[in-house]
C-alpha positions as CSV (number, residue, x, y, z in Angstrom):
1,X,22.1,-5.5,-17.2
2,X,22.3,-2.1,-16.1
3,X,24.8,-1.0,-13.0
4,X,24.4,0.3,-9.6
5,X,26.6,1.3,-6.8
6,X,26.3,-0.5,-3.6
7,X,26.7,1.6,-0.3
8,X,28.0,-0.2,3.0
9,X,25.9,1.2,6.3
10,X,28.0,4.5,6.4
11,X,26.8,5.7,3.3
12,X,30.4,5.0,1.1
13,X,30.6,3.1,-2.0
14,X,31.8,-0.2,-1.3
15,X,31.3,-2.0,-5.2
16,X,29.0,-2.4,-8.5
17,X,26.4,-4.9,-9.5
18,X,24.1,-5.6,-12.3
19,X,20.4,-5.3,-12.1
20,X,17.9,-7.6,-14.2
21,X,16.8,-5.4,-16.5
22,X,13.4,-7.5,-16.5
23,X,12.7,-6.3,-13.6
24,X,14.5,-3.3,-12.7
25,X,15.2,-1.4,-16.2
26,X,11.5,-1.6,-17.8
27,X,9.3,0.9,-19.2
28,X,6.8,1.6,-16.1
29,X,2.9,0.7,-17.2
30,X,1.6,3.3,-14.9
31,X,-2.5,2.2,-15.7
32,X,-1.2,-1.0,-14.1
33,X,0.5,0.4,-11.3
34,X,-2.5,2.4,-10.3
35,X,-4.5,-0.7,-10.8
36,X,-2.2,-2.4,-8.0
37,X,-2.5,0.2,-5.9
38,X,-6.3,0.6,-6.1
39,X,-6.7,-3.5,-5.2
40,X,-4.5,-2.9,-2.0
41,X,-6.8,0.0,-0.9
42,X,-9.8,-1.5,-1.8
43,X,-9.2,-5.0,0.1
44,X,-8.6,-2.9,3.2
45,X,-12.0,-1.7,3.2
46,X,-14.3,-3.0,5.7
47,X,-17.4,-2.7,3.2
48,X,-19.9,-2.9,6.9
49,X,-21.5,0.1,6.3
50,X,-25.4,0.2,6.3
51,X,-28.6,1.4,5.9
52,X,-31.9,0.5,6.4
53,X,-34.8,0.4,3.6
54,X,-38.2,1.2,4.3
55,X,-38.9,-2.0,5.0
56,X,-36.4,-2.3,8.1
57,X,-37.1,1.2,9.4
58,X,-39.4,0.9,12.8
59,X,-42.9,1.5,12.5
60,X,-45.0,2.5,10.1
61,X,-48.4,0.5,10.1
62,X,-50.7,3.3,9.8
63,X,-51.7,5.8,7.1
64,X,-49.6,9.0,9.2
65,X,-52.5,11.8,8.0
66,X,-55.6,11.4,5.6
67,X,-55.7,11.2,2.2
68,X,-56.8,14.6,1.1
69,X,-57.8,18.1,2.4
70,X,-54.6,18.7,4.2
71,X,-52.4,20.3,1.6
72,X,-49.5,17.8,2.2
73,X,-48.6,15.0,-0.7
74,X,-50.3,12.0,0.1
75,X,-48.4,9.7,2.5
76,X,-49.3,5.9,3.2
77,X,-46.6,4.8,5.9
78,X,-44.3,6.8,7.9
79,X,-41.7,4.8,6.8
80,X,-41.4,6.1,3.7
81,X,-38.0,7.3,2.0
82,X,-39.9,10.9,2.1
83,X,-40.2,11.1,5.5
84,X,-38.4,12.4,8.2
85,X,-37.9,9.0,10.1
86,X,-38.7,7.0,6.9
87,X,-36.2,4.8,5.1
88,X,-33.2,5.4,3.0
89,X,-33.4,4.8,-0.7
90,X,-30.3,3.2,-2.7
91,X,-28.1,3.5,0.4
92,X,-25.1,1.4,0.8
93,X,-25.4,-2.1,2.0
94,X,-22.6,-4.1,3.4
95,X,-20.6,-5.8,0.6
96,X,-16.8,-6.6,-0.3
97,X,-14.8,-4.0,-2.1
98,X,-12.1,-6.7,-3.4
99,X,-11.1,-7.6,-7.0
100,X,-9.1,-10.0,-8.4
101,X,-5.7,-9.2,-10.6
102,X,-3.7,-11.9,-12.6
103,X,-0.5,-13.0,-11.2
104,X,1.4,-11.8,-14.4
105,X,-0.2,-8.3,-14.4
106,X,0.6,-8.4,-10.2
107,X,4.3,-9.4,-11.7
108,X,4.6,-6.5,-14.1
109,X,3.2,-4.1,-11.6
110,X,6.0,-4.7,-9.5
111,X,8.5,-4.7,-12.7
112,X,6.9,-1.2,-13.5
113,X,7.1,0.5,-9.6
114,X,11.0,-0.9,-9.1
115,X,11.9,0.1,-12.5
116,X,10.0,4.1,-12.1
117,X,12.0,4.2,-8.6
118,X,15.3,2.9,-10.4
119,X,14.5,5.5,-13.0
120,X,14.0,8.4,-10.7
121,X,16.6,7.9,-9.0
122,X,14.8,7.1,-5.7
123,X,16.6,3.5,-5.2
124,X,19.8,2.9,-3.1
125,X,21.5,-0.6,-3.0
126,X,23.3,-1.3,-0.1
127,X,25.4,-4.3,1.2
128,X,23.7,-5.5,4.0
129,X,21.1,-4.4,7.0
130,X,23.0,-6.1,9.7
131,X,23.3,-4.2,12.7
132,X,25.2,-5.2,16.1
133,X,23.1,-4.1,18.5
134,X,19.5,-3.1,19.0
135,X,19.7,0.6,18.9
136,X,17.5,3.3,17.5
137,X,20.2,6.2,17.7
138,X,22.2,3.9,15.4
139,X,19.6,3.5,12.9
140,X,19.0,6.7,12.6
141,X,22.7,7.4,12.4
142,X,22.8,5.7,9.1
143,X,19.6,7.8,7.5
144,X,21.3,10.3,8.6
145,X,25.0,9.6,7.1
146,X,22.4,8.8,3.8
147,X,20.6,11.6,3.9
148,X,16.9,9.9,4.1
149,X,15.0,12.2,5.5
150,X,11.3,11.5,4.4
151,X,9.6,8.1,3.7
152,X,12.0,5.3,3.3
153,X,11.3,1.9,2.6
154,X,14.0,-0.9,3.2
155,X,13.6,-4.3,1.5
156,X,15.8,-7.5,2.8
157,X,15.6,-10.9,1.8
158,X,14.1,-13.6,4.5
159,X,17.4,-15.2,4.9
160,X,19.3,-12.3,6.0
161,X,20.5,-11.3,8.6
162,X,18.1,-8.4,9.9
163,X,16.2,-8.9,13.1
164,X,18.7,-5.6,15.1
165,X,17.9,-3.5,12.5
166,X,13.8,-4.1,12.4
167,X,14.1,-4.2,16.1
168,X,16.3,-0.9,16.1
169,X,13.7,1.3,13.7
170,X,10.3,0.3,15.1
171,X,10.4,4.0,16.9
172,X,11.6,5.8,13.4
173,X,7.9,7.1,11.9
174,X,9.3,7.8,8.4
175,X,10.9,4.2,8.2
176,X,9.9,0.8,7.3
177,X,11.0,-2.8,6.7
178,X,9.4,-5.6,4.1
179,X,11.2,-8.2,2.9
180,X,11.5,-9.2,-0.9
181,X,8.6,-11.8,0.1
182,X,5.9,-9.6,1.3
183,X,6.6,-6.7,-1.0
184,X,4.0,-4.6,-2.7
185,X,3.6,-1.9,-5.1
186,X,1.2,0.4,-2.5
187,X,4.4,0.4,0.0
188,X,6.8,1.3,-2.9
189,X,4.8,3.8,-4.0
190,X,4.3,5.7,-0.7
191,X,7.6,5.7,0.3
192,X,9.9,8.3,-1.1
193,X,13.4,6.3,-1.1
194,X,13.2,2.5,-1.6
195,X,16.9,1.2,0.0
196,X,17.4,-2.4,-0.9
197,X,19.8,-4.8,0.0
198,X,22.1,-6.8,-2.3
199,X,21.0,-9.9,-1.6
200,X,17.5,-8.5,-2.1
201,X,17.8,-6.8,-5.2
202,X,19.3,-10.4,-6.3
203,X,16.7,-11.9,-5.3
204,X,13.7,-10.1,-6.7
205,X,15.5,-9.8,-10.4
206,X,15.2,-13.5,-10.2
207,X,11.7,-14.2,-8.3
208,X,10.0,-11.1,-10.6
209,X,11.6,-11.9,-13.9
């Protein structure tokens, strides 16, 4: 179990606590990592893009010029992939970019981004993301009193208390909000700060271990 401070919403130390070490202090597999990353882009592609063959492309039913004595290259259909309005060879169909990954290797994909964010430094722990009121000045109050200027992604778990806080950083570009439930290596990787909560930190050493 390695240590970590936990800030309150002010940015001050308010206590200690240990981090699962499964899950938080391992050594990153990067080739997984960028395999986790690469399934998450490639399910969000559409894969609808299309072309027609020569055998879809309008037209076409008669010999365009004859056979010989005109000095082009013999030609039987207009619709042929040498053509100007002719068909296109080996274009792309429409087809589903998505692969499949093994739970465990999803797991330790996880494991490897928290534990390379832990290990650069890029992770703050904090007590809790309850706010009293719905109010984006007060939000960004607390990046600012932390410093988090760039990318930040917070984590909570379900069962917190949360709802002013998502509702009070919708407007904040450079901030999001997942909880330990829905997280993912892409978002982890794109943001430059991860800030997760105690409970949530709790949570995922026990859920990912």
């Amino acid at each position: 179990m390695s240590k970590i401070n936990v800030y309150s919403l002010d940015a001050k130390v308010v206590k200690e606590i240990d981090l699962n070490d499964e899950v938080f202090g391992i050594e990153p597999n990067k080739q997984v990592i960028f395999d986790a990353i690469l399934l998450q882009q490639a399910s969000l592609r559409q894969g609808t893009h299309s072309t027609k063959t020569r055998s879809e492309v309008r037209g076409g039913g008669k010999k365009p010029f004859r056979q010989k004595g005109t000095g082009r290259a013999r030609q039987g259909s207009t619709r042929a992939v040498g053509m100007r309005t002719g068909g296109i060879a080996f274009g792309p169909k429409p087809r589903d970019y998505s692969f499949k990954m093994n739970r465990k290797v999803r797991k330790l994909a996880l494991r490897s981004i928290l534990s390379q964010k832990v290990a650069d430094e890029a992770c703050t722990v904090v007590d809790s993301m309850k706010f009293d009121s719905v109010k984006t000045k007060d939000f960004k109050a607390m990046m600012d009193a932390f410093e988090f200027d760039r990318k930040t992604l917070f984590v909570v778990d379900i069962a917190e208390e949360f709802d002013n806080a998502y509702l009070s950083m919708r407007n904040i570009p450079n901030a999001m909000l997942v909880t330990v439930e829905t997280l993912n290596v892409y978002d982890i990787a794109n943001a430059d700060r991860l800030v997760i909560t105690e409970a949530a930190a709790v949570k995922a050493g026990e859920v990912l271990a």
